[in-house]
N, C-alpha and C positions, 0 to 999 in steps of 0.2 A: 471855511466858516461853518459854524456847528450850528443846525437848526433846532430848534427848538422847538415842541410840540406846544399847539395852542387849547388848549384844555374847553375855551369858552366855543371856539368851533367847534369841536369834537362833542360837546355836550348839546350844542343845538341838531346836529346832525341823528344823535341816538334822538333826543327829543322829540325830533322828527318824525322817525322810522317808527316812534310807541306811537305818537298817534296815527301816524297810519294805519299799523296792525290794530289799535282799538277803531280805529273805521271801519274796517275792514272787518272786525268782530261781529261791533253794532249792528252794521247794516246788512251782515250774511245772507243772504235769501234761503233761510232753511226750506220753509214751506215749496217754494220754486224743486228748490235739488228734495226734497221728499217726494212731490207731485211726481219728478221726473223715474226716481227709482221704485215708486210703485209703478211703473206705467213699464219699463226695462222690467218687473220683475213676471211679468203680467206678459207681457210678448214675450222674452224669450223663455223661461221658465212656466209657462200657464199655469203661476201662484199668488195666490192673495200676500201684500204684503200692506204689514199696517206700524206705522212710525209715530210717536208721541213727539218727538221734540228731535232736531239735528243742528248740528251746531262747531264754528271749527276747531282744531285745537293746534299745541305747539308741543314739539313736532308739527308739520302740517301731514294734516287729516281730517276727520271726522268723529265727532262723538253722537252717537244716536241713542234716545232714551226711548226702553218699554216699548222693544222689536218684537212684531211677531210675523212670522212666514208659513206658509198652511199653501194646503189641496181648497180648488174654489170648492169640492165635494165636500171637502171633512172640516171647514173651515174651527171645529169645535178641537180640534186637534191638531191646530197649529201648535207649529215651536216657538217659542218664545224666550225673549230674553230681557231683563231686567237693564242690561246698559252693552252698547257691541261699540267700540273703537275698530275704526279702520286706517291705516297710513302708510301709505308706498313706499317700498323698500328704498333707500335712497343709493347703493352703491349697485344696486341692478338698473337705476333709471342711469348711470353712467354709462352704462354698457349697452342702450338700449332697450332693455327689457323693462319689463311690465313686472310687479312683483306688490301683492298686497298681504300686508302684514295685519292679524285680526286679535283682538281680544275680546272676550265674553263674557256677562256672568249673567247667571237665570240659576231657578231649581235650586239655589241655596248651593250650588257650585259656581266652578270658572271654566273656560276653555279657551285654548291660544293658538294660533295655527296661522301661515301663509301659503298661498297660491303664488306661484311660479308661470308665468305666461312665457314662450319660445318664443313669439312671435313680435320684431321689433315694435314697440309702442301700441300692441294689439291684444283685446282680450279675446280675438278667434284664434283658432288652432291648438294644437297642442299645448294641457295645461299639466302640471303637477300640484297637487296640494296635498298638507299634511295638518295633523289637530292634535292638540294632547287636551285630554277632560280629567278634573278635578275634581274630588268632594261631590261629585252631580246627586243631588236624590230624585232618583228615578219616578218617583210615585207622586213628586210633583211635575212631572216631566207630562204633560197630554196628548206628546207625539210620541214617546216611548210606550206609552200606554197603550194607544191605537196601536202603535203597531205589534206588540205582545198580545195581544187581544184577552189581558186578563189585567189586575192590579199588583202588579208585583214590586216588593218594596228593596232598599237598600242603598247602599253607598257605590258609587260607579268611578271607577278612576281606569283609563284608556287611551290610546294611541288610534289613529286613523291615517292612513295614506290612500293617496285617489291619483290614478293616469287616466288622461282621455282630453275629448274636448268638450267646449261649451252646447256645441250644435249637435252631440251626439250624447246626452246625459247615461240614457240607456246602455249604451255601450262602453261606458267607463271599467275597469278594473282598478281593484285595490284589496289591502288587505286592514283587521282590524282585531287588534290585541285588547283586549278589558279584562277588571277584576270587578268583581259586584261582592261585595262586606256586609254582614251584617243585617238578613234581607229576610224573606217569606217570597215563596211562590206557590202560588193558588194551583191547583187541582182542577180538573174538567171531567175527568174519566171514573172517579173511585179508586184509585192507583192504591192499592190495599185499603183500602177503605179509608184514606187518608184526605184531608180537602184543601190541604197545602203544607208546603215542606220547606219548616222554618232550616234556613244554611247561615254555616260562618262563614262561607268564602266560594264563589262561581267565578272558575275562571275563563278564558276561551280564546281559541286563537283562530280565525279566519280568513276566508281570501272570495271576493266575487270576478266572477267571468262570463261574459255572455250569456245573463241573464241566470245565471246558477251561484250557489253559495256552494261553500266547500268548508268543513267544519273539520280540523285538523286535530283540534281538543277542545273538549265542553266538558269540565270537570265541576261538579259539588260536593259538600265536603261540609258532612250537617251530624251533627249529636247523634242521630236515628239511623243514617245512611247515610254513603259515598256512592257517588253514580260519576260514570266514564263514558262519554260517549266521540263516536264520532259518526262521519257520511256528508252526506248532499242537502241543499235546500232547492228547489226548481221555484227560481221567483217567480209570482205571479204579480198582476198590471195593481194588485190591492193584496199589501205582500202579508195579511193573515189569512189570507186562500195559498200560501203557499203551499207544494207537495213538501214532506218530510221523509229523511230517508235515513234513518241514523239507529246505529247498536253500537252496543257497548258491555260493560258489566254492572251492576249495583252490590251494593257490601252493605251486611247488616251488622255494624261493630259490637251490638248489645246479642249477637244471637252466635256469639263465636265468629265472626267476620266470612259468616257463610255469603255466599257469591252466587249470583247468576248473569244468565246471558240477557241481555236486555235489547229488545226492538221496539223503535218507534215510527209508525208511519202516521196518515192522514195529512189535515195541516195545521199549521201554526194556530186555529180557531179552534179546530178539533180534532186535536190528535189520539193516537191510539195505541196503546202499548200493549206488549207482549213481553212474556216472561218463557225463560226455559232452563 
């Protein structure tokens, strides 16, 4: 005997399941899971963190409006973002694993990335994460700024990867690929008597390790001059005290693409250059 489907079951049952998920909307306890992720953000991270609005979504996840996360010191230079989605990888919670998938937008770009957790059903231990950045304009960015420690403008598109754990920030390594488009960077020193040096294109490739940057190419590539650099950064606990440790060449393309040696020391606040 051939059964038949009952369509008026079948349609009470979905019937059902909408109003649950709109219960279940309605009655979210944003405020509740806000209170609790600034208070996680605040123990384990010792960061201000401020939320406008959370809320679930499908997919299940989280939608959070007008993020910002900041130093309790610099709280004027938090990062910020205009909308961040978060939602658990779903073929990693099969496997056991923990796996948060991100999206972003602030600064008149986007950025997209997830975190990899090893540890069954645990966000301690050993984490991987990675980010690609979009369109970012930097010079609306108040944490790129602090930490440039000048106003430098332009288009920022970028790669980021990070190993380590949660309980050891400090000690994470990773490496970080960006292009900056389109920009102006301010001056501190008199660098030929110049007060910043508008570029079509900065590019860079890097890696951190136990507390040092390692700068593999820092290339600008401007109407006036081309500058090459590489060396070390020695982070410091307020990374525009950084020590600077970097040469290279500069090219002056309007003077016959005459060339010198170029050294930069001091730090990221006030650095110091040398010519030879």
């Amino acid at each position: 005997m051939r059964l038949k489907p009952n369509w008026a079951i079948a349609g009470y049952i979905l019937a059902g399941v909408a109003m649950l998920l709109a219960f279940l909307y309605l009655r979210f306890p944003g405020e509740a899971v806000a209170d609790y992720l600034k208070s996680l953000a605040a123990r384990d991270l010792g960061s201000l963190l401020s939320i406008d609005t959370i809320r679930p979504t499908f997919p299940p996840g989280l939608a959070l409006a007008n993020v910002a996360i900041g130093d309790r010191d610099h709280p004027q230079a938090a990062l910020r973002m205009d909308g961040l989605s978060i939602r658990p990888g779903g073929l990693s919670l099969l496997k056991g694993r923990l796996t948060l998938l991100l999206a972003a937008k602030g600064c008149e770009g986007e950025a997209t990335g997830r975190i990899d957790f090893s540890r069954p059903f645990s966000f301690d231990g050993p984490l991987v994460a990675a980010a690609t950045l979009r369109d970012v304009r930097i010079e609306k960015c108040a944490w790129l700024q602090e930490a440039l420690a000048r106003r430098v403008t332009g288009t920022l598109q970028g790669t980021v990867s990070v190993n380590g754990t949660m309980e050891a920030p400090s000690k994470m390594t990773g490496n970080v690929d960006f292009t900056l488009t389109s920009g102006a960077f301010p001056l501190t020193d008199g660098f030929f008597d110049l007060k910043k040096i508008d570029f079509n294109k900065i590019e860079g490739k890097l890696s951190f390790l136990s507390g040092a940057m390692k700068i593999t190419q820092l290339t600008l590539t401007g109407e006036k001059l081309r500058v090459s650099l590489k060396g070390n950064i020695l982070l410091a606990d307020e990374f525009p005290e950084s020590r600077i440790d970097l040469s290279g060449t500069i090219e002056f393309p309007g003077q016959g693409s005459k060339r010198l040696t170029l050294n930069i020391g001091g730090t990221i606040d006030n650095p110091k250059t040398r010519l030879m």
